[in-house]
N, C-alpha and C positions, 0 to 999 in steps of 0.2 A: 518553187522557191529558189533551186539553186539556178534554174536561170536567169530569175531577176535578178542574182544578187552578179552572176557573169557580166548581166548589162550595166548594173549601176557601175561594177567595176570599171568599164570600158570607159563609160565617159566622164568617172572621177579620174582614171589615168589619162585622160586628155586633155581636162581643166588641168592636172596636176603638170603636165609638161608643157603645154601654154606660158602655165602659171612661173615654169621655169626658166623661161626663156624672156618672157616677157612681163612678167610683174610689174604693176604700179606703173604700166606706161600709160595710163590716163594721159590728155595733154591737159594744160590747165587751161584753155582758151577753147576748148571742146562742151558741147554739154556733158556735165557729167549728173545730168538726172534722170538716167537711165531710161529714156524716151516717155518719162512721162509729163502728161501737161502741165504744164504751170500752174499756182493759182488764179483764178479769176475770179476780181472784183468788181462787183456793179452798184455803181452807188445811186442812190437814189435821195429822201429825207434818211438822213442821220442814222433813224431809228430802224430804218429799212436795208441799208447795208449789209449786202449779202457778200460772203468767201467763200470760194468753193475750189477745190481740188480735187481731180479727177470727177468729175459731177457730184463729189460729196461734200454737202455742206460744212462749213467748218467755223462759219459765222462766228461760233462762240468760243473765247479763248480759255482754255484749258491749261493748268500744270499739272504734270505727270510726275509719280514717285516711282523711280526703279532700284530696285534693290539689288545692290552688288555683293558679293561673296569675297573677302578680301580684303586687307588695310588700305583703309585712307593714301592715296598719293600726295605728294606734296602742292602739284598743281593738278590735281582735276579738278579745282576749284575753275581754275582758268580756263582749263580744255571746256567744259562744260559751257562756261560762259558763252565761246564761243561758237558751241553744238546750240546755242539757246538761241545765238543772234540768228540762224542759219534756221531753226523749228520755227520761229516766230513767225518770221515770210516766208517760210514753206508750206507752212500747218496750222499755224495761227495758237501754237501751243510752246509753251516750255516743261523740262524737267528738273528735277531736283533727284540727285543719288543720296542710296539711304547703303552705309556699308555697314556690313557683320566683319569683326576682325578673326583671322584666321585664329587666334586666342581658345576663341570660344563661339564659333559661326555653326560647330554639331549642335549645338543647346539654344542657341539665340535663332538660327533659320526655320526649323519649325512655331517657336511662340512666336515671332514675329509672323509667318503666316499664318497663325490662328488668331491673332491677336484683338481683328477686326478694323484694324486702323489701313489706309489709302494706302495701296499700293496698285503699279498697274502695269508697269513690265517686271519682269521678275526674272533672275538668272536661276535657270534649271538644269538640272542633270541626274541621270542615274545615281551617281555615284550621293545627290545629297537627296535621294529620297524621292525621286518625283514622281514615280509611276503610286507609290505609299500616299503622296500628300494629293497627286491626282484622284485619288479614290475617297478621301475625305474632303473631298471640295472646295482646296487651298486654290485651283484654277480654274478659268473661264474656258468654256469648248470650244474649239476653235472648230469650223466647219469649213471642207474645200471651198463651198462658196464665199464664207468669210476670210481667205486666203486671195481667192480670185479678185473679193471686190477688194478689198482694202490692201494685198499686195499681188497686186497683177506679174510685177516681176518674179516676184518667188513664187506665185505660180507656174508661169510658160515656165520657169526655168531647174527650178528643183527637182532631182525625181524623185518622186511616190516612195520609192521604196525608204526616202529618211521618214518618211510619217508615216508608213505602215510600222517601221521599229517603234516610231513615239505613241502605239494606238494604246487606250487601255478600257482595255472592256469593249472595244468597237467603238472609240473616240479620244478624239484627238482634244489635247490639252498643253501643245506647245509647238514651235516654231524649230523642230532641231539646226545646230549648226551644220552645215554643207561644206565639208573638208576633208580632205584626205588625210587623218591623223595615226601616228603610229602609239598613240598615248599607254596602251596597254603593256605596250611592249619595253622592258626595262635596262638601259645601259649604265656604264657607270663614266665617270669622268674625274682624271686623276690627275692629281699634279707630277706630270713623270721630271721635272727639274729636281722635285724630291727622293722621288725614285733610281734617278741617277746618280743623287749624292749618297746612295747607299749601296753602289754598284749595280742595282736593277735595270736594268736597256730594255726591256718589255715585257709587258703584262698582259697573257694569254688565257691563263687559266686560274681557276682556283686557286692554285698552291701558288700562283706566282704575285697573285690581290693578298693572300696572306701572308707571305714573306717582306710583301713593303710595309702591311698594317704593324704586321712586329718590328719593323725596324722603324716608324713612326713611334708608336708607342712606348718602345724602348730610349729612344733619343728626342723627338721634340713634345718636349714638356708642355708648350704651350697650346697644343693643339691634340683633338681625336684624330684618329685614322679614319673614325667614319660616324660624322654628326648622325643624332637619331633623337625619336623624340614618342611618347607612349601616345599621340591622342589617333594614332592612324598614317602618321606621316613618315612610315619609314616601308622600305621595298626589298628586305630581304627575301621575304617569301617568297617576291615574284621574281627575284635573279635566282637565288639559289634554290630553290624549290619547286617552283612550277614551270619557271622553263628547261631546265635540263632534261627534267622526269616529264616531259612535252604535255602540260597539263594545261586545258581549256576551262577556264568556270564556265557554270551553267546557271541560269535562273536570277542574276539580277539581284540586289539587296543583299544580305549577310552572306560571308562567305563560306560555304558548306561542300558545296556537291561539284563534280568538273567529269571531262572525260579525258583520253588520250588521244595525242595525235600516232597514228601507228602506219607506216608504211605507206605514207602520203594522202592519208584519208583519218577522219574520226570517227571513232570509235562510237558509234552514238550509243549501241547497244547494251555497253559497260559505264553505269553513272555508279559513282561512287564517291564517297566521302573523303577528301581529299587530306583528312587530318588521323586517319585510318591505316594509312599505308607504312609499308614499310622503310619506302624513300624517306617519308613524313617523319620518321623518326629519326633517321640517319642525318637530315639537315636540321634539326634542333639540336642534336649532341653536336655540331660542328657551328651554331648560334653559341649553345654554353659553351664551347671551347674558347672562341673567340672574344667572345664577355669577360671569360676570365683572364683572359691575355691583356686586355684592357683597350680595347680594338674602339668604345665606344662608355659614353659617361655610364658609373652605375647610377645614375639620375633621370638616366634615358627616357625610363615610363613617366615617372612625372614632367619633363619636358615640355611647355609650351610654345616653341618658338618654330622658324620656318629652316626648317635642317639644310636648304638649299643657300640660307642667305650667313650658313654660317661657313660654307662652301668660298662663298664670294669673299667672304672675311675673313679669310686663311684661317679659321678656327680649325678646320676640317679639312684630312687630303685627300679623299672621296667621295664624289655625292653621285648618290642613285635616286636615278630619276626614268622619263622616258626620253626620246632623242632630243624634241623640241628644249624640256625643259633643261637638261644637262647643256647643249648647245649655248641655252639663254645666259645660262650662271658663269659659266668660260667666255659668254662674250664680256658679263658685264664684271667679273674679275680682270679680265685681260685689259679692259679701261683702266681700273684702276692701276692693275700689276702689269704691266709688258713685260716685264723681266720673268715671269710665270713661264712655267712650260706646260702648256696644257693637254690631255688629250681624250678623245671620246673612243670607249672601249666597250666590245661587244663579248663577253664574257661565254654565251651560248649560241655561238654563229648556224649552229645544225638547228635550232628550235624556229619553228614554223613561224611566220609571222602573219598576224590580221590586221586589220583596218581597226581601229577604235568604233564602236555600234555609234552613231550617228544624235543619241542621244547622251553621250557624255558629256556634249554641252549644246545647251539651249537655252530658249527663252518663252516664257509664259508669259500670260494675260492674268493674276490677280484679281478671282472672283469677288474682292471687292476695289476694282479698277471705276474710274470715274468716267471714263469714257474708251470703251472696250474697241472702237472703232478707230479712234487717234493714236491708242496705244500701237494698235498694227500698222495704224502706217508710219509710225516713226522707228518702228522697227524696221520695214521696208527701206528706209529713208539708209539708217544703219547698215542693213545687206549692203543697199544696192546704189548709193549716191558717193561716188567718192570721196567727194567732198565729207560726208559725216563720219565715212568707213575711215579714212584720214586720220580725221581729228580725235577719235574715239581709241584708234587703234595707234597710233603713233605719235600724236597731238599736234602740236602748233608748229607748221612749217617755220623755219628760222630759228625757232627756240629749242625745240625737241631732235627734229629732225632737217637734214640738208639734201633734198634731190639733188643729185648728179648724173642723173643718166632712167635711160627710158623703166631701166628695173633694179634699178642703186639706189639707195639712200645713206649718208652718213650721221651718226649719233650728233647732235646738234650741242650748243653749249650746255642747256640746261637738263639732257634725257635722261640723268639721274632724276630726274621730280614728276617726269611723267614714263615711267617704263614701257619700251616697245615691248607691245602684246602681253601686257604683263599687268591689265586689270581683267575683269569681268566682262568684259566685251568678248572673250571667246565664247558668247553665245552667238555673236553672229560673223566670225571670221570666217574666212572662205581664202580658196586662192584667186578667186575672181579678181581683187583690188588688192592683194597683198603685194607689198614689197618690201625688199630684200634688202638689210643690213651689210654695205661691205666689208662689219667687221663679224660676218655671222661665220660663224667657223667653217670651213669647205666640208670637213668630215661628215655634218647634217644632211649635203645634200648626195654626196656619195654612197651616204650608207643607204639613205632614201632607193636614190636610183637603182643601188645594187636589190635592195628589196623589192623591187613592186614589179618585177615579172612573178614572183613566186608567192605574192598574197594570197591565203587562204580563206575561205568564207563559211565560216560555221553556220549551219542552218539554225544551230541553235541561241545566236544571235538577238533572233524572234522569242524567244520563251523567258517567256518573264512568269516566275511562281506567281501566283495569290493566294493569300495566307487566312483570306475567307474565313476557309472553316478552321484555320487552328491559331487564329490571329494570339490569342493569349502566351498559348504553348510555342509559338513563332518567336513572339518578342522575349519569352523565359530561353531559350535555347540562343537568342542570340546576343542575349545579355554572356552569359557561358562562353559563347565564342569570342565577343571582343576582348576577355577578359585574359583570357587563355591565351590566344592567339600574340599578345600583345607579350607575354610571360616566354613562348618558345622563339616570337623574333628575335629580342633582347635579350636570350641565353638564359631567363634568371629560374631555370628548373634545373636544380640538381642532377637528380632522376629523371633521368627522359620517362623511361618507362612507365613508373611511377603515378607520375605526374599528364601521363595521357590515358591512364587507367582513372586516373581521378577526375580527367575533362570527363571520359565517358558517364561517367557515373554521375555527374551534375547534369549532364545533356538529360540520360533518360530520367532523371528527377524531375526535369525542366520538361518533361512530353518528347521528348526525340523523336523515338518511335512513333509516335501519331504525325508530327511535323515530316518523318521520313517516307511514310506512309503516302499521303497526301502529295507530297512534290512527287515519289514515283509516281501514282498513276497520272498527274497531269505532266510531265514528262512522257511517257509513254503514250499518252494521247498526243500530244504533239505532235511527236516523233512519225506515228503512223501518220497524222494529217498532212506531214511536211516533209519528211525523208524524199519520196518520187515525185514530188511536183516538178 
């Protein structure tokens, strides 16, 4: 295992430096459909009219429903449009997007896939359940040879190893995204022009993110020091808490168990429960300290809004995120603020860095999709046509965006209405066809570059729990955790102590111990099967 994961590294760091050099240098007088054949039509009586693309029939025209993760944009009415004229002659099919608003997408993305109604590409990820909604039959199996015939490019081209991450049970039920992402990994990005009007000249550590939140707090009224929001959308944990104390999760779905990074290697032999420790406790008393300093609304947990877009709207003079998306919110404040000082800070420069697992974002087939064959190739279409990767991912040349150069682009008049990279289409982004904003902040690719000789690759990556046998006891224990967890982000426990004597005590009421039980031995089976390969 850890040799494949050395390979895959090798040649994601190649696309990844390719990718930097040369992004988006499609030419636009080139084919850009990725050497596959055209359609052909053979006409004959009317009724006899055959289409076919790549020897697949496609006679019959279809519309396809994909469901997105995310708010309505103002024109993907229009990008769409134009993704439709381009599927029409290409495939003989169009779509129609179905969006879950960040509102309420934890509660509306499962009953919408159980629901029974037409859906056929579907935006998947770990993070919203998929290997869970895989095992109840929300998707269609994808087989390498239905990969081969319906995307021949993403077959030669992909390595194995993103769909060995996306297997469940020894089948595959999704398309993962093929990108070098640092998604897991959390920075913060600060308005240092506010920091300087308080005497601050830089922000290194801790005590020095806390002395400008209190001099935020203290003097501008109109804003938090650090937007935050109860439904899951906030990242203290993972700056001040699991990276410092060099902590890896393990096992996929609710967050319980992790290991450490120690002396340039993990720890695999020591799993442990991660809300357990003694670090554990020392960064929720420095959560309640900071709560009560007023660092952040006491409205926080019932919050539903996007904590990044109140970053962009000077509500907030911190926003924690990962590179990409802290990077996005400074480019698209600095649109509207140029007089902004902005900057992208790494708060635990000594903490290990990895790859994001390869199924953080994908795309499914919709066990009840209409045409399970068109669906894949229009996903292909998406990978690997620049022309749709374009439109999807940055929209309407002239409106959205302005090429200027083989790996430049500049924000066009209207790119507030269609955000670069900034819908649902990161199931199929890649650096393959990506290009590069030149007002994307330098910092992103600096910090990139300085990261990726020293990526690390957890074997444990691959280990995804099933909750099989303790599915009931699973879902009780992790009711407890979002409930709790969301309580020691946002400070609002008195009593540290107390109050993690009290998780524990709902846990084993909730089956803990049987739920702990179980993820150890399948863990430790793991481990023996994959530690020396």
């Amino acid at each position: 295992m850890r040799k494949k994961f050395k390979t895959v590294s090798s040649v994601i760091l190649a696309l990844l430096m390719v990718a930097m050099l040369f992004a988006g240098c499609g030419q636009k007088n080139a084919s850009t459909s990725g050497g596959q054949t055209q359609p052909k039509t053979e006409t004959g009586n009317a009724s006899e009219t055959k289409k076919e693309y790549n020897g697949i029939d496609i006679s019959k025209p279809v519309n396809l429903v994909m469901l997105f993760v995310g708010d309505k944009v103002a024109d993907q009415d229009l990008v769409y449009e134009e993704v439709n004229k381009l599927a029409k002659e290409d495939l003989n099919c169009t779509v129609t997007v179905k969006n879950l608003s960040w509102a309420d997408y934890q509660q509306q993305y499962p009953l919408v896939l159980a629901s029974g109604e037409q859906l056929d590409l579907v935006y998947a990820a770990e993070w919203l359940g998929y290997f869970d909604h895989a095992r109840k039959g929300a998707f269609h199996e994808i087989t390498m040879d239905d990969i081969k015939k319906y995307m021949p490019i993403t077959y030669e081209e992909q390595d194995p190893v993103t769909f060995e991450q996306a297997m469940v049970d020894g089948k595959l039920y999704m398309i993962p995204n093929y990108q070098f992402e640092y998604n897991v990994y959390r920075l913060i990005g600060v308005r240092m022009d506010l920091a300087k009007k308080y005497g601050i000249t830089e922000i290194k550590t801790f005590e020095d993110l806390e002395r400008f939140c209190e001099a935020i707090a203290e003097n501008e009224k109109e804003m938090f020091a650090i937007a935050h929001e109860g439904s899951g959308g906030n990242d203290n944990f993972a700056v001040f808490y699991r990276q410092p104390n060099q902590i890896h999760l393990v096992g996929g779905g609710t967050t319980l168990f992790g290991i450490k990074y120690v002396n340039g290697e993990f720890d695999y032999d020591n799993l442990f429960n991660v809300y357990f420790t003694p670090e554990f406790a020392e960064y929720a008393k420095m959560m309640r300290r900071w709560a009560e300093k007023g660092f952040w609304s006491k409205n926080a947990a019932s919050g539903q809004g996007k904590i990044n877009d109140l970053f962009v709207a000077g509500k907030s003079a911190v926003d924690i995120w990962h590179i990409g998306g802290v990077a996005q919110d400074i480019e698209k404040a600095q649109l509207e603020h140029p007089d902004w000082e902005m900057e992208i800070i790494d708060l635990t420069p000594e903490s290990f860095k990895t790859v994001s697992k390869f199924t953080n974002n994908g795309v499914a087939v919709s066990i009840n999709t209409v045409d399970f064959g068109r669906s894949l190739m229009l996903l292909e279409k998406f990978k690997n046509d620049q022309r749709y990767f374009d439109l999807t991912c940055v929209g309407i040349e002239g409106k959205h965006w302005i090429d200027i150069g083989p790996n430049k682009f500049r924000p066009g008049p209207d790119a507030n209405n269609f955000p670069i990279y900034g819908t649902s289409m990161w199931g199929w982004i890649s650096e393959k066809f990506r290009r590069v904003s030149e007002t994307e902040p330098k910092q992103l690719r600096e910090y990139i570059n300085s990261w990726i000789p020293d990526v690390v690759y957890p074997i444990t990556d691959n280990f995804i729990f099933d909750d099989t046998n303790v599915k009931s006891e699973y879902a009780a224990v992790s009711n407890v955790v979002k409930t709790y967890a969301t309580i020691f982000d946002l400070g609002m426990a008195e009593d540290i102590e107390k109050t993690i004597e009290e998780m524990k005590d709902k846990l084993n009421k909730a089956g803990y111990e049987k739920v702990e039980a179980e993820f150890r031995r399948q863990y430790e089976d793991f481990i023996k099967a994959n530690l020396n390969k």
